[in-house]
N, CA, C and O of each residue as an XYZ file, in Angstrom:
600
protein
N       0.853     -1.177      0.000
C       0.000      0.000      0.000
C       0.893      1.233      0.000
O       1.902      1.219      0.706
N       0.613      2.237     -0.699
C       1.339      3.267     -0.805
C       0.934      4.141      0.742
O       0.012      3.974      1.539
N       2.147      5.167      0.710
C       2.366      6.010      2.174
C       0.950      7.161      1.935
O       0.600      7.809      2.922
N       0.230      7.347      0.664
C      -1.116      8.485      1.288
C      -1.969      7.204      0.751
O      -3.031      7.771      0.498
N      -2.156      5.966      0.450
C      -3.219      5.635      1.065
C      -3.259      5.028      2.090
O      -4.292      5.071      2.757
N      -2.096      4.250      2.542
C      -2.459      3.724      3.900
C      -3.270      5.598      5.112
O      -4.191      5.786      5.906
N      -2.191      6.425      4.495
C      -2.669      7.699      5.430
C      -4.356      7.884      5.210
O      -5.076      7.822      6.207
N      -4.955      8.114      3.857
C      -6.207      7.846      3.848
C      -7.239      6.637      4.588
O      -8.451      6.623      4.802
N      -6.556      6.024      4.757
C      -7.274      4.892      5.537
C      -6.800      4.828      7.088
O      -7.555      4.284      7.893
N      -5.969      5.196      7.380
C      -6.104      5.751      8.723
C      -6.906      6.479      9.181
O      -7.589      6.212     10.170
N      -6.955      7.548      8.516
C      -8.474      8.792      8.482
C      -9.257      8.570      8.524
O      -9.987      9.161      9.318
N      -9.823      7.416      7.616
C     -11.105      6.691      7.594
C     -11.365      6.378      8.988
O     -12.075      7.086      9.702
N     -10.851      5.429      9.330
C     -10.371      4.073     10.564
C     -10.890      5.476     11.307
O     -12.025      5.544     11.779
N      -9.863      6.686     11.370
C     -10.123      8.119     12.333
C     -11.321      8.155     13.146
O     -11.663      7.968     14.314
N     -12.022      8.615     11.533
C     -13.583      9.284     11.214
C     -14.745      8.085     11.778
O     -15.796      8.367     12.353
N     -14.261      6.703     11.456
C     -15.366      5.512     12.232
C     -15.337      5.678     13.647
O     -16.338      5.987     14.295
N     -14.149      5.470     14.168
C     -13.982      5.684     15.534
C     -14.716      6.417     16.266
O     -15.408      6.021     17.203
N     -14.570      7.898     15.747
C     -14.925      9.113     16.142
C     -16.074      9.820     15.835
O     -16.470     10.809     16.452
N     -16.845      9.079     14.449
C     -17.549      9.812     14.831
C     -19.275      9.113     14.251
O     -20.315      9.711     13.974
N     -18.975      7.812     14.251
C     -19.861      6.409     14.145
C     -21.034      6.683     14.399
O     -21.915      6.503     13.559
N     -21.261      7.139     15.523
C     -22.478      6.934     16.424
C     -23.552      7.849     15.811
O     -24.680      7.905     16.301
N     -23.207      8.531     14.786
C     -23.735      9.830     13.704
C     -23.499      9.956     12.114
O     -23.312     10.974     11.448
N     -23.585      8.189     11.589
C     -23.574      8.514     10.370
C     -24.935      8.412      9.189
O     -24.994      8.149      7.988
N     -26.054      8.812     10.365
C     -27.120      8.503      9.781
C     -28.145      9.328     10.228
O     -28.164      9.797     11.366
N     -29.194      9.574      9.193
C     -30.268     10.817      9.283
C     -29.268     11.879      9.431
O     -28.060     11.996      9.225
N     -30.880     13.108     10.162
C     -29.811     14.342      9.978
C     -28.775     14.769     10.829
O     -27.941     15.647     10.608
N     -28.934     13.940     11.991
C     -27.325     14.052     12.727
C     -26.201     13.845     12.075
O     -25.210     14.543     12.288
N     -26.213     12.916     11.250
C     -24.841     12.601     10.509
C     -25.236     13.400      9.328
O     -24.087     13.734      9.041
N     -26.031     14.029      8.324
C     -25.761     14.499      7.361
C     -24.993     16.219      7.882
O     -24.078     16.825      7.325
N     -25.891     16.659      9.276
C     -25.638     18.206     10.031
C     -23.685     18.291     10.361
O     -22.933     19.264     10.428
N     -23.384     16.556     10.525
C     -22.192     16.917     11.206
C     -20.854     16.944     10.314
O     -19.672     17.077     10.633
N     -21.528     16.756      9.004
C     -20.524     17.116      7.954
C     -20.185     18.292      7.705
O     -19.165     18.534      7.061
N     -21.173     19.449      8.282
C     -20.757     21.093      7.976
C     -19.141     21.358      9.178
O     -18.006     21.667      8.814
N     -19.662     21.082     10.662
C     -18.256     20.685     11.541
C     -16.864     20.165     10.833
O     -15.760     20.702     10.925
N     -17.186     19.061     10.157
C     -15.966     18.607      9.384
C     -15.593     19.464      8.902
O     -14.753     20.257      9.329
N     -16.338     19.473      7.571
C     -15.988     20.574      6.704
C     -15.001     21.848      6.910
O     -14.068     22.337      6.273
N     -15.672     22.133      8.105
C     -14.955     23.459      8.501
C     -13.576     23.311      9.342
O     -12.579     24.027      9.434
N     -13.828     22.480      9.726
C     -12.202     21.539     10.208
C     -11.383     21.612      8.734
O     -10.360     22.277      8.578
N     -11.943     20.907      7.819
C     -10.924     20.939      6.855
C     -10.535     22.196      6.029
O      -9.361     22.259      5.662
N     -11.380     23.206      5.692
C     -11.265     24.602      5.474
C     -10.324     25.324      6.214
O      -9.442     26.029      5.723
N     -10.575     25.093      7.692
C      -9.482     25.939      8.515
C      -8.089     25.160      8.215
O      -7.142     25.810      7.772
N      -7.977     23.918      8.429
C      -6.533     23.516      8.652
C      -6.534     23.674      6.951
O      -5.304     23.712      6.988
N      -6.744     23.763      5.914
C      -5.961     24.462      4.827
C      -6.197     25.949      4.642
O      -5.456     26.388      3.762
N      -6.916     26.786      5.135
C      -6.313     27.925      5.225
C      -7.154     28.861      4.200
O      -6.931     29.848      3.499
N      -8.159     28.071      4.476
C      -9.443     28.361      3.368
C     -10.325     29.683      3.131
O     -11.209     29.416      2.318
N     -10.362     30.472      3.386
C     -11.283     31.542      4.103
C     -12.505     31.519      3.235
O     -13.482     32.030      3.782
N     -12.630     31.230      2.478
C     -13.710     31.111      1.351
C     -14.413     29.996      1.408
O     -15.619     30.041      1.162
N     -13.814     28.852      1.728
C     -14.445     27.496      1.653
C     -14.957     27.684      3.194
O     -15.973     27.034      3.438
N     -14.519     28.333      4.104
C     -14.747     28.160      5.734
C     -16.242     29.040      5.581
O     -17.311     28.429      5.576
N     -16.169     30.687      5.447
C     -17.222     31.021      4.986
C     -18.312     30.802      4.346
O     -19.327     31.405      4.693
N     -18.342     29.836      3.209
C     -19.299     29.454      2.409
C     -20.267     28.464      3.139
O     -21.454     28.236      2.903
N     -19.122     27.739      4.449
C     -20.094     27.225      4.897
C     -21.579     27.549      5.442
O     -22.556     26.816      5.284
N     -21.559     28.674      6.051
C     -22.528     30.040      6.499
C     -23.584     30.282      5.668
O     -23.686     30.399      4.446
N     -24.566     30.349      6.843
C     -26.067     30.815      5.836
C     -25.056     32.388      5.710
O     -24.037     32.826      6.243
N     -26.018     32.841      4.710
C     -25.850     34.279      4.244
C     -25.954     35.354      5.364
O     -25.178     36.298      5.511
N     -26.922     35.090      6.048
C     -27.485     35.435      7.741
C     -26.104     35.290      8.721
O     -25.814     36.154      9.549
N     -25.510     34.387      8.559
C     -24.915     33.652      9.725
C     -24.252     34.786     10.681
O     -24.015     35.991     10.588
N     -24.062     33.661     11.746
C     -22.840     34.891     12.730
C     -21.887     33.538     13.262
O     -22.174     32.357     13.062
N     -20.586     34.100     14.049
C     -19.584     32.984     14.027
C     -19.214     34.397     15.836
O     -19.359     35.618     15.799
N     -18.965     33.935     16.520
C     -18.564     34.228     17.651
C     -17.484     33.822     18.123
O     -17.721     32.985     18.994
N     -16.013     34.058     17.934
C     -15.044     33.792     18.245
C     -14.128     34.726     19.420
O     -14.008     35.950     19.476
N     -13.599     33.765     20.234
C     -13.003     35.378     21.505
C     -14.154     36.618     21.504
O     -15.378     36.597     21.380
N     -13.339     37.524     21.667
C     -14.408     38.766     22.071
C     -14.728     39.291     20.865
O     -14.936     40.505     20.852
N     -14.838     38.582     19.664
C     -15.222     39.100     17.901
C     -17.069     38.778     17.872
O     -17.180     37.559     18.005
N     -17.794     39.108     17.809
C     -19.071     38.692     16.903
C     -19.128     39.064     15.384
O     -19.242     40.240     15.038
N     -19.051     38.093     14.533
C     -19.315     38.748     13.042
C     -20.897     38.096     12.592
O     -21.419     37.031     12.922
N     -21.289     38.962     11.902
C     -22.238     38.681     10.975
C     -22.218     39.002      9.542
O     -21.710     39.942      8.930
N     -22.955     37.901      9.130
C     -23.008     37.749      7.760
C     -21.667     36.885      7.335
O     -20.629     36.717      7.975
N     -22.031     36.419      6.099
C     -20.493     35.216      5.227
C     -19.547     36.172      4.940
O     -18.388     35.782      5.078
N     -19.700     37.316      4.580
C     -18.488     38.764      4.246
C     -17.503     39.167      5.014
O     -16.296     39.208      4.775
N     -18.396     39.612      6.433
C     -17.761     39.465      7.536
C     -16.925     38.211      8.362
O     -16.190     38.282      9.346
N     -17.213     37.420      7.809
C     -16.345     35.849      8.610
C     -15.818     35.169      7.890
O     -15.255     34.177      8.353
N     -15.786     35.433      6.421
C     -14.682     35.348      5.339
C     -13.469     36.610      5.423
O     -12.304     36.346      5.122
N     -13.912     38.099      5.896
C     -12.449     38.393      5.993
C     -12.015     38.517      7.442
O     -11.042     39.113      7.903
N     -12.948     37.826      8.045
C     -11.690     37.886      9.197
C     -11.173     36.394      9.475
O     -10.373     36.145     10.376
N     -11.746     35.357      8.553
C     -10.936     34.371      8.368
C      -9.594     34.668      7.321
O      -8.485     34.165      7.500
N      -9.873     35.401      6.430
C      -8.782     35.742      5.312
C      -7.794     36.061      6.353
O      -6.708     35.483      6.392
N      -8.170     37.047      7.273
C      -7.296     37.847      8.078
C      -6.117     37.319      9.213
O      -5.056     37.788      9.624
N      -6.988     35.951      9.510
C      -6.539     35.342     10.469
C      -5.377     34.196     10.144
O      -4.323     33.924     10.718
N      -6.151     33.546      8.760
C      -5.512     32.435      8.099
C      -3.847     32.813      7.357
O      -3.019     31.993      6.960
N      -3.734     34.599      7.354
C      -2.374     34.799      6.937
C      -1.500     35.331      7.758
O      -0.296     35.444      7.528
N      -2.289     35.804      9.110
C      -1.685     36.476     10.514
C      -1.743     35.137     11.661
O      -1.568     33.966     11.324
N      -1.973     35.506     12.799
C      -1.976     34.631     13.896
C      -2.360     33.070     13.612
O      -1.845     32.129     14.216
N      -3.297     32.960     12.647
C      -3.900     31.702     12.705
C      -2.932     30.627     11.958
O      -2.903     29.424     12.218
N      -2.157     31.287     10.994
C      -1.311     30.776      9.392
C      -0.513     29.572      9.874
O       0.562     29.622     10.472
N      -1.421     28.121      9.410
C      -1.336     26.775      9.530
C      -1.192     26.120     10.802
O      -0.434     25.211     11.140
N      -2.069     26.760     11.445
C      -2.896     26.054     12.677
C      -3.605     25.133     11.661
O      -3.695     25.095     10.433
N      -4.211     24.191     13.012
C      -5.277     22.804     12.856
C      -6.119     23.298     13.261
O      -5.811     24.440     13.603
N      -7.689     22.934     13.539
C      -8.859     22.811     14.122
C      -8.629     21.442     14.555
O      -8.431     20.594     13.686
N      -8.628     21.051     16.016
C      -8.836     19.626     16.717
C     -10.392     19.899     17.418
O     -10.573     20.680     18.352
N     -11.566     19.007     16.699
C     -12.175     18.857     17.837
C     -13.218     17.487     17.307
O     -13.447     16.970     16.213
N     -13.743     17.208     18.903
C     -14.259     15.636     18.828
C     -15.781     15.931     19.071
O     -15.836     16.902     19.825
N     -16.947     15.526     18.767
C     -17.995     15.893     19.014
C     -19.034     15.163     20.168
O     -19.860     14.252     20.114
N     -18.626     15.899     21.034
C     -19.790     15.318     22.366
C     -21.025     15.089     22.380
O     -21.389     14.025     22.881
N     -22.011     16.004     21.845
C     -23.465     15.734     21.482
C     -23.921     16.457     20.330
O     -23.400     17.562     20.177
N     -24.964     16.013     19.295
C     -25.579     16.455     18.450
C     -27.117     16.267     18.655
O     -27.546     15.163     18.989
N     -27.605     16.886     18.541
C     -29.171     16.922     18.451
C     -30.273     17.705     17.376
O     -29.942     18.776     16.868
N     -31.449     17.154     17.111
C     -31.648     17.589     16.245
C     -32.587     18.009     16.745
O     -33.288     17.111     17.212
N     -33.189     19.556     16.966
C     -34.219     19.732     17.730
C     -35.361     20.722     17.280
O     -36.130     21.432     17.928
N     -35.151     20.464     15.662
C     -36.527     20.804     14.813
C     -36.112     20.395     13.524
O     -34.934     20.279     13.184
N     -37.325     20.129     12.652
C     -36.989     20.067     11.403
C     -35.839     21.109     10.700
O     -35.760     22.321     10.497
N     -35.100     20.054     10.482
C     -34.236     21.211      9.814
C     -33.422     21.778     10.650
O     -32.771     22.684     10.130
N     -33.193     21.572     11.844
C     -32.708     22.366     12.529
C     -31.639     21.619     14.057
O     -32.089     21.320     15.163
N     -29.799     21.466     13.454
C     -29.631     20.472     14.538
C     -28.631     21.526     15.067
O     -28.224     22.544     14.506
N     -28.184     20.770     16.916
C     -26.827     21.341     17.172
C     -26.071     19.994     17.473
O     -26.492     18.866     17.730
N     -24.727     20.546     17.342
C     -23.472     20.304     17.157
C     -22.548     21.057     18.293
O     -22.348     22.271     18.255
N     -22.117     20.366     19.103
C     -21.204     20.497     20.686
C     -19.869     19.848     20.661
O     -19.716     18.637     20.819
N     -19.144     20.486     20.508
C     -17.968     19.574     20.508
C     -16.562     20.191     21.287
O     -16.645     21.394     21.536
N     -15.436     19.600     21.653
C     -14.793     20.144     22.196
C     -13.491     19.787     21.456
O     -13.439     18.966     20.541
N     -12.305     20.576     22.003
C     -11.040     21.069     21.230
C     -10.420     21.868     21.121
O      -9.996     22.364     22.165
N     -10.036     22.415     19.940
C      -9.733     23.672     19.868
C      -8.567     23.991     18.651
O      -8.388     23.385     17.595
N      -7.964     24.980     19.117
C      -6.743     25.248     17.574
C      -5.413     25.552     18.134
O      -5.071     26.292     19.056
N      -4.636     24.654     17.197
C      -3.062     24.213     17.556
C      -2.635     24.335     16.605
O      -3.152     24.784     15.582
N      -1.243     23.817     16.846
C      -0.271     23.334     15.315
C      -0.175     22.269     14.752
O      -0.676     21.290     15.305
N       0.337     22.152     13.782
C       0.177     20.248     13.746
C       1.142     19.522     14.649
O       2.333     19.733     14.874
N       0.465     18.783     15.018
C       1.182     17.901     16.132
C       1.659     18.111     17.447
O       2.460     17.559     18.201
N       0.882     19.118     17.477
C       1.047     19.876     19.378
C      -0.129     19.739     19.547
O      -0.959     20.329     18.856
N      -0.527     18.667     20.818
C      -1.824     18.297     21.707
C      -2.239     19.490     22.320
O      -1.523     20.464     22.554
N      -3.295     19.375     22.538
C      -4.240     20.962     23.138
C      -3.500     20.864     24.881
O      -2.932     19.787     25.062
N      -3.480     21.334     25.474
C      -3.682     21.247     26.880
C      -5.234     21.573     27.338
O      -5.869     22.362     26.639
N      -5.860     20.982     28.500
C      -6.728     21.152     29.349
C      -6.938     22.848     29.397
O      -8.116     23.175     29.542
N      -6.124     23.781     29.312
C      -6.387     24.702     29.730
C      -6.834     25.629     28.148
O      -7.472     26.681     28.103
N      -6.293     24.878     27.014
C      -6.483     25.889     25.624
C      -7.564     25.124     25.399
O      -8.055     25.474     24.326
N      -8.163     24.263     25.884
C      -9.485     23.760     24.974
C     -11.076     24.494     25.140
O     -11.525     25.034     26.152
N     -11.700     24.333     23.902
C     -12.657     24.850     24.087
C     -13.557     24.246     23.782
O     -13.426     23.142     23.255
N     -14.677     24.771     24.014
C     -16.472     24.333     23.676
C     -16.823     24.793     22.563
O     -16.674     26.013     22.499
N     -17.295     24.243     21.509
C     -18.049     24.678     20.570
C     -19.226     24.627     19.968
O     -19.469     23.596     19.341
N     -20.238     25.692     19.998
C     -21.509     25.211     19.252
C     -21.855     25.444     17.785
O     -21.715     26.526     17.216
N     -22.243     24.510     17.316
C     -22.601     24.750     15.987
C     -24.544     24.829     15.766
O     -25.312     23.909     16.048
N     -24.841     25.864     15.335
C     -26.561     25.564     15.410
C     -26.519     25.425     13.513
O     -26.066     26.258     12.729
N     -27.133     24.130     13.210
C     -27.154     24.011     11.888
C     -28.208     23.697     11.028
O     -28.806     22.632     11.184
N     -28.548     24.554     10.056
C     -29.602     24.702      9.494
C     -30.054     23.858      8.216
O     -29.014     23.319      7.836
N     -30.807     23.583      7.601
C     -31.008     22.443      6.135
C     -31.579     23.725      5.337
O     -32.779     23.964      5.474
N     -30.846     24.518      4.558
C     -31.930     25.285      3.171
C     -31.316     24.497      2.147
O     -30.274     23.966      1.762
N     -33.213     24.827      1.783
C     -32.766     24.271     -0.231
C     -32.275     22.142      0.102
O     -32.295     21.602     -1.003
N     -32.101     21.634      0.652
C     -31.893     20.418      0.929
C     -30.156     20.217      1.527
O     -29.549     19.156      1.670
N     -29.746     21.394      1.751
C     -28.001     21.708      1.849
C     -27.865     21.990      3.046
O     -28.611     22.900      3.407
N     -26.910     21.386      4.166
C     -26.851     22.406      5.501
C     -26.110     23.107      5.703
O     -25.064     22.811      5.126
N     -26.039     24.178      6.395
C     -25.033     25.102      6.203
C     -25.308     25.674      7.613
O     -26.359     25.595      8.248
N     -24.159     26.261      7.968
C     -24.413     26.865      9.561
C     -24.170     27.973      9.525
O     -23.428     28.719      8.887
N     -25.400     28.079     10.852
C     -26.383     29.636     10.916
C     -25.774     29.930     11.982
O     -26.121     31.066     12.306
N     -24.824     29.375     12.921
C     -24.383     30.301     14.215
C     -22.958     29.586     14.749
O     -23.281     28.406     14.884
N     -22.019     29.671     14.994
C     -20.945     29.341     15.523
C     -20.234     30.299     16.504
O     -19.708     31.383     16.251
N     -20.383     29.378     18.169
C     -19.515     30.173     18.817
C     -18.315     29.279     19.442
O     -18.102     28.122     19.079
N     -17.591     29.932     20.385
C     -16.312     29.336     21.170
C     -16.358     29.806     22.669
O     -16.589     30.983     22.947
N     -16.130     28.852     23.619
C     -16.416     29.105     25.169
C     -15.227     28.260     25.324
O     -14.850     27.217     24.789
N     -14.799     28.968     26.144
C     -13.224     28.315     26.942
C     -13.835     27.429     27.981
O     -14.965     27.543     28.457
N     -12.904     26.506     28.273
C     -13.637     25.339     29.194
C     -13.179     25.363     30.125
O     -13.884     24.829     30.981
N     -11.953     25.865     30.604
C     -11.042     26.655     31.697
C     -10.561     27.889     31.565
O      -9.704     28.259     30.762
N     -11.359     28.785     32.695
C     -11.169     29.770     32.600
C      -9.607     30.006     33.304
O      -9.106     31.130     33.331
């Protein structure tokens, strides 16, 4: 087996592990926007991270509130070439619920590192995702960050 597919199949192996218990209905279709945005940030995406966002959306990070995809595309642009430039997103998802049509959350904990530097207890955080279904597509309508040790 070659060295990126065995790596692809580690990922896989990853993604069963981790995140199994949600690969079906709309819990598992809601918790692909989370991914997603995991993979947007750790490449450095600001466009692909944004797009995830209803048009509406807001993203609550530290003491920032943005609204709208304009606003949280450039301060991802902003971030992804200043302070943030090739950090990871680490996080594992504690509960999802779906608690209207159309309408799930996403809780997970973690946070943002480098590659291959473990979070400590004290940098990790809480995250909510409230995620919406338009048009048959989900896309998220609210994202914030709560430190888990103050």
């Amino acid at each position: 087996m070659t060295t990126s597919a065995s790596t692809l199949v580690d990922q896989a192996k990853h993604w069963a592990d981790r995140y199994s218990g949600y690969t079906t209905g709309d819990e598992g279709a809601a918790l692909t926007v989370p991914l997603r945005a995991r993979v947007a940030w750790d490449e450095g995406d600001a466009d692909a991270f944004a797009d995830l966002f209803t048009d509406d959306g807001s993203m609550l990070i530290a003491d920032d509130q943005l609204r709208g995809r304009d606003q949280i595309r450039a301060y991802a642009a902003e971030q992804f070439a200043g302070d943030l430039a090739g950090t990871v997103l680490v996080e594992e998802p504690t509960e999802i619920r779906t608690v209207a049509e159309g309408v799930t959350v996403a809780i997970t904990t973690g946070g943002v590192t480098r590659p291959g530097v473990e979070l400590t207890d004290g940098e990790k955080v809480r995250a909510s995702y409230v995620l919406v279904r338009r048009d048959g597509v989900w896309k998220l309508l609210s994202h914030q960050t709560s430190p888990i040790q103050g």
